[in-house]
N, C-alpha and C positions, 0 to 999 in steps of 0.2 A: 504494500500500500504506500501510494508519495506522502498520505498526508492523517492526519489523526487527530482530530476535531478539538475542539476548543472550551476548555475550564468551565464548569459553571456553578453557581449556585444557587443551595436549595436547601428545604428547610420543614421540619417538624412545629406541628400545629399544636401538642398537646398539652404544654405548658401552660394550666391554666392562671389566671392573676398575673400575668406577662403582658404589658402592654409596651407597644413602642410607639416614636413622636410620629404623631397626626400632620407633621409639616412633609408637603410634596417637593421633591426633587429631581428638576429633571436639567441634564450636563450633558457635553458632547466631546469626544476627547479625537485627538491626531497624532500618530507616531509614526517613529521610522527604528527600524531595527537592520541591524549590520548582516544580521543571517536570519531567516524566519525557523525557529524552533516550536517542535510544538512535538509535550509527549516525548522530547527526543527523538525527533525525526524532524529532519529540513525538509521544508516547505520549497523556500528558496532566499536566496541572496539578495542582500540592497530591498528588504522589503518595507512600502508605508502603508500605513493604516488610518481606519477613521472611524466614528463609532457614535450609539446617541444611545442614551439610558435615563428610566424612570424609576423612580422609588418614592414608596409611600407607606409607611405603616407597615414598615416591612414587607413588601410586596414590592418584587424588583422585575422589570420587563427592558428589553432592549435590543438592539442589531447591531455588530458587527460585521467591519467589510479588509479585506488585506487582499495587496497584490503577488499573486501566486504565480506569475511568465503568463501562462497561459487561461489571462480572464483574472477573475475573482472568485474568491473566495467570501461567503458573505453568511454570517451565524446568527439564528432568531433567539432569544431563550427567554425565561420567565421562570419566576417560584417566587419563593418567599423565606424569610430567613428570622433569625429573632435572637438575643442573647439575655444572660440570665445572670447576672455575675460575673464570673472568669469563664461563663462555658456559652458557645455558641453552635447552633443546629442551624441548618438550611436543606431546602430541597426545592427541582425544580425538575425541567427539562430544557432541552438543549438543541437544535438544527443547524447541520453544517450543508452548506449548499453551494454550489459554481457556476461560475457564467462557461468557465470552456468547456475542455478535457483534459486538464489535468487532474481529476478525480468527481467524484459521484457524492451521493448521495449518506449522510452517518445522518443520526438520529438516535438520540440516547435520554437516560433519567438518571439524574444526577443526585447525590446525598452527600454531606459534611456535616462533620462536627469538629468542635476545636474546645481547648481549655490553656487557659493562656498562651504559652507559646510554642503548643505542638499545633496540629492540625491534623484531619485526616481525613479523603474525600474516596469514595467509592462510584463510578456512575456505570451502566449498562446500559450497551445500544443494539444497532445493527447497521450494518452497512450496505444499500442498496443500490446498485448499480452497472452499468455496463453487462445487463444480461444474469449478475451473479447476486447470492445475499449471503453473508456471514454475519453470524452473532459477535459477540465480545466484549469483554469487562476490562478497566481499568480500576487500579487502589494507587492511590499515593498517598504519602507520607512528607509531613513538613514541618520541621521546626526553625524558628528564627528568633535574633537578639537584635537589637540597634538596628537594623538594617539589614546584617548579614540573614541567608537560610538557606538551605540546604533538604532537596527533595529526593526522594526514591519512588519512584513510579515502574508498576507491572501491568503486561497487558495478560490478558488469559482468555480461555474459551477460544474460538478462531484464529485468534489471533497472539504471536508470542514476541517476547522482546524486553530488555526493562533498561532505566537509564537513571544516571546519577545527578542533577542539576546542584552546584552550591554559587551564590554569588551576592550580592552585596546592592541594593539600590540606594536611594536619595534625593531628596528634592534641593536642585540649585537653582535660585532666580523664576522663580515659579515653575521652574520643568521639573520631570521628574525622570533622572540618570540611572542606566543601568547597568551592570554588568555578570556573566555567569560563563561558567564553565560547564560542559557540556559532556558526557563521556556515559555512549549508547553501547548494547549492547551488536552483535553483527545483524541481528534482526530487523533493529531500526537504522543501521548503518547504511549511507548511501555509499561509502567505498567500498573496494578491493584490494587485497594483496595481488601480491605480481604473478600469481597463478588466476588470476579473475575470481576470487573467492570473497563473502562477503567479511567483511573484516569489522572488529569493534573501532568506533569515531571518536575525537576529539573536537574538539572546538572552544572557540570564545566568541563571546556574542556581546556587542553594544547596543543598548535601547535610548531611544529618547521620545518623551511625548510628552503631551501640555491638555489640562483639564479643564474646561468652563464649564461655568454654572451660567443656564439661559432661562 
């Protein structure tokens, strides 16, 4: 697969006596990243992005779009999220979709919970497209201090692979800077050793985008 769909959040309702603020939010953000990672798998190179989101009362809706070579790539999602303390739950679902062919159709349900500075997201989907359909799950795991975090992500069901992300962001001059290190398994690896074999990847990846409130 070139590509593997994009984060989301989502979130458990059961929490009763949980309220969250009744103020609406809605912002639109634009980036540009050195390599398009996702999941541990390149997308592609020199890619910009753009995006609009709503939230309300914990109730979060929005589209994302990134330039993939061929077309775009363009994500719907929705759910709802809520925190309690030091602990937070979300659930939602998710839609990855293209303007070319450089890949098809995912479609997944996402779940997270967090307690201070771990995190941990589960989602389930399918991948529909080009004649074929496979199932598949993803888990990652994240913890972060100041800035710095450090993820491990597995794919299962259909699909196999896992990758290691640690890296550091920060806001300078109203942007927000990033940077991470990258090292995929030969699954999600787009190289080859010198026999044409898929080979585990390396990378360093720079992020830049900027948020407004509209």
């Amino acid at each position: 697969m070139k590509k593997l769909l994009a984060s989301s959040i989502v979130a458990a309702t059961a929490f009763a006596g949980v309220s969250a603020p009744a103020m609406a939010d809605l912002s639109a953000n634009v980036g540009f990243a050195s390599e398009y990672y996702y999941r541990g798998i390149l997308q592609k190179e020199s890619s910009a992005s753009a995006g609009i989101d709503f939230e309300q009362s914990g109730f979060y809706a929005g589209t994302w779009a990134a330039d993939v070579g061929d077309g775009l790539e363009y994500d719907i999602y929705a759910g709802y999220g809520m925190e309690f303390g030091d602990f937070s739950v979300s659930g939602g679902v998710t839609g990855y979709y293209y303007t070319g062919e450089f890949d098809d159709t995912y479609e997944e349900v996402n779940l997270s919970a967090g307690w201070k500075f771990i995190s941990v997201g589960y989602s389930v989907g399918e991948w529909d497209g080009f004649g074929e359909s496979e199932d598949y799950d993803f888990i990652e795991v994240t913890v972060e201090h100041n800035g710095f975090y450090a993820t491990y992500g597995e794919f299962g069901d259909d699909f196999d692979g896992d990758y290691i992300e640690v890296g550091y962001g920060a806001e300078v001059g109203g942007f927000d800077l990033g940077v991470a290190g990258i090292f995929s398994s030969d699954e999600l690896s787009d190289q080859e050793d010198s026999k044409g074999e898929p080979t585990e990847s390396e990378a360093i990846v720079f992020t830049l985008s900027k948020t407004f409130d509209l």
